[in-house]
C-alpha positions in Angstrom: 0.0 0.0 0.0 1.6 3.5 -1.2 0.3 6.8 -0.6 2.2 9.5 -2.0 1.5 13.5 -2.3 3.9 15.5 -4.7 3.2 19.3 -3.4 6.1 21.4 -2.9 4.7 24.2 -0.8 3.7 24.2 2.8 0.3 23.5 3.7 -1.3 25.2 6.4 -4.4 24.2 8.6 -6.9 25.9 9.6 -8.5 24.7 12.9 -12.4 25.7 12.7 -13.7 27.1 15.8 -16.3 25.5 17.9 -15.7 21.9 16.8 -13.8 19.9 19.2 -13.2 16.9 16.5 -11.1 18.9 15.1 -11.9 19.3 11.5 -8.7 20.6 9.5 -8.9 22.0 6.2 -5.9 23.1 3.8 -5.0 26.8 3.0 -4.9 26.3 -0.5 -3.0 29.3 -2.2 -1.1 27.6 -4.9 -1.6 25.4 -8.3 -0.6 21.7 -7.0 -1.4 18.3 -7.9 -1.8 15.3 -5.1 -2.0 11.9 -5.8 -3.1 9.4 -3.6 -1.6 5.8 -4.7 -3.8 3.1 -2.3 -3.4 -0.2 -4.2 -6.0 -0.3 -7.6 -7.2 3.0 -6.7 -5.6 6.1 -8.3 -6.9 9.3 -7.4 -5.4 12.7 -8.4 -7.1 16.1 -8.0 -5.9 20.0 -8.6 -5.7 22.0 -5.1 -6.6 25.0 -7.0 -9.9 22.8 -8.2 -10.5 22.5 -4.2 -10.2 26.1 -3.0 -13.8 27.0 -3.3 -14.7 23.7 -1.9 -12.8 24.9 1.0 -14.3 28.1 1.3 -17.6 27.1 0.7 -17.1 24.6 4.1 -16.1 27.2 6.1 -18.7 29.0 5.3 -21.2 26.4 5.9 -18.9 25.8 9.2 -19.5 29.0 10.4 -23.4 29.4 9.3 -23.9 26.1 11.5 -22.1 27.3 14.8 -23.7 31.1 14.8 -25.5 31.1 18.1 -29.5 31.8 17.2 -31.0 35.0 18.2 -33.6 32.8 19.9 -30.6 32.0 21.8 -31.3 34.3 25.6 -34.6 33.0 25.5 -33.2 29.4 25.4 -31.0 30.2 28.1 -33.7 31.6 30.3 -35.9 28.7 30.2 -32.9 26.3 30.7 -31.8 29.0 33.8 -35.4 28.5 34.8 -35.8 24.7 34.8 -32.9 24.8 37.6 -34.4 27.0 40.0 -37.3 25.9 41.8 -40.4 26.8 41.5 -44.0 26.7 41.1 -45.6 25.0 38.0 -49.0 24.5 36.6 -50.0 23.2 33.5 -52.5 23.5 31.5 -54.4 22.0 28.4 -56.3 24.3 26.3 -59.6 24.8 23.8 -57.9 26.7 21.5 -61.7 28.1 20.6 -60.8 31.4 22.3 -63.5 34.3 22.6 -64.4 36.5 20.1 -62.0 40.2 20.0 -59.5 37.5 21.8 -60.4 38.9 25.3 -57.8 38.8 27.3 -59.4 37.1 30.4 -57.6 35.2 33.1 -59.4 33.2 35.7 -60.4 29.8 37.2 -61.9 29.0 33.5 -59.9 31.3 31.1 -56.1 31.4 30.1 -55.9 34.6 28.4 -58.6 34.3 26.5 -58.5 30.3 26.2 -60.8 27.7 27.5 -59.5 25.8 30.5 -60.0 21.8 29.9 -57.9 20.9 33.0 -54.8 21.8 34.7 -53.0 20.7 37.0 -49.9 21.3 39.3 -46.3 19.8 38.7 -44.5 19.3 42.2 -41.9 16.9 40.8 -39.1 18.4 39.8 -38.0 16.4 37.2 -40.6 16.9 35.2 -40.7 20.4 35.9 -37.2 20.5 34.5 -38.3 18.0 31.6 -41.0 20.5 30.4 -38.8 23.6 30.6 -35.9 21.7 28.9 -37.6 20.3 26.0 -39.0 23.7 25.4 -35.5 25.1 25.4 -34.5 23.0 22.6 -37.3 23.8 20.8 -36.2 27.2 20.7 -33.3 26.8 19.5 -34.5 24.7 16.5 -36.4 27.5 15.2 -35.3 30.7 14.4 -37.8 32.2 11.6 -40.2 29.6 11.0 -44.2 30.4 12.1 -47.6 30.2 11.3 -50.0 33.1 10.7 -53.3 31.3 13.0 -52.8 31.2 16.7 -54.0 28.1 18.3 -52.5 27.4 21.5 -53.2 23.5 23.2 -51.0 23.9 25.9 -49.7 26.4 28.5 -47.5 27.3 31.9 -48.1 29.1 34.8 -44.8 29.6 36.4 -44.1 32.0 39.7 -40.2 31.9 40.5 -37.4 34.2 42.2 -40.9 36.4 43.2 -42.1 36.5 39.6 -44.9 35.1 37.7 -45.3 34.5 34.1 -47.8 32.6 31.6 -46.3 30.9 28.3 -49.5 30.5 26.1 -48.1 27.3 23.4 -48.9 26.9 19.9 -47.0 23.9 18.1 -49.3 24.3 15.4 -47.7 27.9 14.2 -45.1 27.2 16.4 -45.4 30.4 18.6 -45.5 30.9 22.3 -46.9 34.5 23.7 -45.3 35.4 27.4 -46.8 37.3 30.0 -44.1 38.1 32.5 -41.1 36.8 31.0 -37.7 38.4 31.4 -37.1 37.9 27.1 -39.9 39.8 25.5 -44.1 38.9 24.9 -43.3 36.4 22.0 -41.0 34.0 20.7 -40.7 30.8 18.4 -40.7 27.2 19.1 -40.9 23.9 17.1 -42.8 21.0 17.1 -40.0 18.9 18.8 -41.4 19.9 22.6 -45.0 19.0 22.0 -44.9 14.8 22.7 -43.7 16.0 26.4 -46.2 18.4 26.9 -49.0 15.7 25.9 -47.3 13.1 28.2 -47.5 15.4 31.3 -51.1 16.1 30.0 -52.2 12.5 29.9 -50.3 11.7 32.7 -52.3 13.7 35.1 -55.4 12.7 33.2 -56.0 16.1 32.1 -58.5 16.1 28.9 -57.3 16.9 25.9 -58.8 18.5 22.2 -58.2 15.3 20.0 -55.5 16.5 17.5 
């Protein structure tokens, strides 16, 4: 087995940021030829054929790690699912009343129909929720629908404030009242199979999908 390379000016690598496998690429400023000998196989290419190859990795290198600007809210929830607190969930007719009246009490969420709710003491499912959300976030950074028709939603009072996250994985939207990171902000889909585990785990009934 014989592998040769004929290329008589130094190559240089370039370590890409943010990827700890450490994925090298050449420098490629000069016409050379390499050939790779590996028993029947012959394979020779141009580095001056590769270089916008190259470039058009790094790019795609660098689109990929660009932190989200859905990123702080991300970070709040997951800062959130660490501290204790109070958590109720709800499920919701997403029928809501005509003008979309904001009305909160025993049988409204902002406007929504109450079909059950109930409290989440256990912490790891507290954390689950909040988590699964996070990732959410960060999956979507522009995509949303134009109706609003929320299923599910939180109640959450920590560090002395309250806030309500009003869910729609349909148009994959959540509106906020009381959260640090604005009044609205995108989700995805990925979140929703938790939120409907909780939801049938504490028998809570549920608009069939």
């Amino acid at each position: 087995m014989c592998r040769q390379c004929d290329c008589h000016d130094t190559l240089d690598f370039i370590q890409v940021p943010s990827f700890p496998s450490a994925i090298r690429v050449f420098a490629l400023t000069h016409s050379r030829r390499i050939v790779f000998n590996d028993g029947p196989w012959l394979i020779s290419f141009s580095l001056d054929l590769m270089r916008p190859f190259v470039a058009l990795l790094l790019l795609s290198l660098a689109a990929c790690s660009k932190p989200t600007k859905q990123e702080p809210i991300a970070a709040a929830l997951e800062k959130l699912a660490d501290t204790s607190s109070k958590m109720v969930l709800y499920s919701l007719n997403w029928g809501n009343l005509p003008d979309y009246q904001d009305i909160y009490n025993d049988k409204m969420f902002h406007g929504f129909i109450i079909l059950g709710k109930a409290e989440i003491t256990d912490r790891n499912e507290q954390r689950a929720l909040l988590q699964a959300l996070a990732r959410g976030v960060r999956e979507n950074d522009s995509e949303e629908g134009t109706c609003f028709v929320p299923r599910h939603a939180l109640h959450i009072e920590a560090g002395g404030r309250s806030m309500d996250l009003t869910i729609c994985f349909h148009c994959l939207q959540v509106e906020t009242r009381g959260f640090t990171n604005g009044n609205h902000f995108l989700v995805s889909r990925s979140p929703e199979p938790t939120f409907d585990h909780s939801i049938v785990a504490h028998r809570l009934p549920a608009l069939p999908k």
